[in-house]
N, C-alpha and C positions, 0 to 999 in steps of 0.2 A: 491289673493284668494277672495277676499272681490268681489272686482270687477267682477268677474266670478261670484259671488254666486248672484251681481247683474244683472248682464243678463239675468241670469237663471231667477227668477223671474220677468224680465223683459218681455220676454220671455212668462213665467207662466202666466202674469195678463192678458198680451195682449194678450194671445190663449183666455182665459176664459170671455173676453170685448163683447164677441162676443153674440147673444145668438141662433144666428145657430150651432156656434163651440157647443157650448153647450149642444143645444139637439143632433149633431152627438157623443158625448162622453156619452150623456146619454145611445141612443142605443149601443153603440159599450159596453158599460158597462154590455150590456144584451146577448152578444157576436161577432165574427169578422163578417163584411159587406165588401161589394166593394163599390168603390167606388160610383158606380149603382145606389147602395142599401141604401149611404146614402143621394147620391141626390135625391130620390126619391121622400120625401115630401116635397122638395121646390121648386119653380120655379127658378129652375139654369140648367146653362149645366153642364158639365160632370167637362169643366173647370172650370167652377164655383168652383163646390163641390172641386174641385184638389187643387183650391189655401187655401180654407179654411184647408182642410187635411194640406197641407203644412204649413199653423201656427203652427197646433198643430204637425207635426212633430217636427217643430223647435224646438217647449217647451218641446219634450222628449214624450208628453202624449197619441201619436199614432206611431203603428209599421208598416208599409207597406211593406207585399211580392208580388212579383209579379206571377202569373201562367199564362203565352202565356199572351194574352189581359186583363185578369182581375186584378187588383188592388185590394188585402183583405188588408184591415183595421183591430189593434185588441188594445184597449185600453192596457196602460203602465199608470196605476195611481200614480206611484211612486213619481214623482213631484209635485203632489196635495201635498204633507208633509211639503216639502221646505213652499209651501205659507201659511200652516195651521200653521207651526212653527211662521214663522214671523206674522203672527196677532194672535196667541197664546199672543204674548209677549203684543199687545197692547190690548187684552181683561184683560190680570191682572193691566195693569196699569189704562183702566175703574177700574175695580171692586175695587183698593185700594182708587179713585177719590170718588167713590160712595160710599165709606165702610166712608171715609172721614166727606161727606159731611151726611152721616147718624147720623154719631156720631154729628158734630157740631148742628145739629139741634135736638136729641134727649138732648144733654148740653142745647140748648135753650130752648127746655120746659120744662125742669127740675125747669128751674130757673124763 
């Protein structure tokens, strides 16, 4: 189970490394594209954009149907949680480090 859940965000970080993958999940966030549509603003081919799609399929974070020759893309942000979960946990272990080191120096000018 562990090990699954590490995949999956392995998966997760490595879609999101990207910051093409990036802004294609930006738009697809704005609704479904081809794959066309999301190579459009970059200079790639068609394969280009396909192998980027195919990271974030891996990571779960794009659906791809097919109609005849076009390829619609539609964002699945459900897997964004998994990675917001696990650095959830290390913003509270900041914040108890800082809440910490607040106090120790609010004790040092005290005294």
């Amino acid at each position: 189970m562990v090990e699954q859940e590490s995949d999956r965000l392995d998966a997760l970080f490595h879609a999101l490394s990207h910051p093409t993958r990036r802004a294609m999940l930006h738009r697809l966030a704005e609704g479904a594209h081809s794959v066309g549509e999301l190579a459009e603003p970059y200079a790639m081919t068609l394969a280009g954009a396909s192998k980027h799609i195919q990271v974030l399929e891996r990571a779960g974070l794009v659906r791809r149907t097919v109609h005849g020759r076009v390829h619609v893309c539609r964002l699945d942000a459900r897997p964004i949680r998994d990675g917001a979960e696990w650095m959830r946990f290390y913003e509270r272990f900041w914040t108890e480090q800082l809440d910490r080191l607040e106090e120790l120096l609010r004790t040092e000018d005290e005294s």
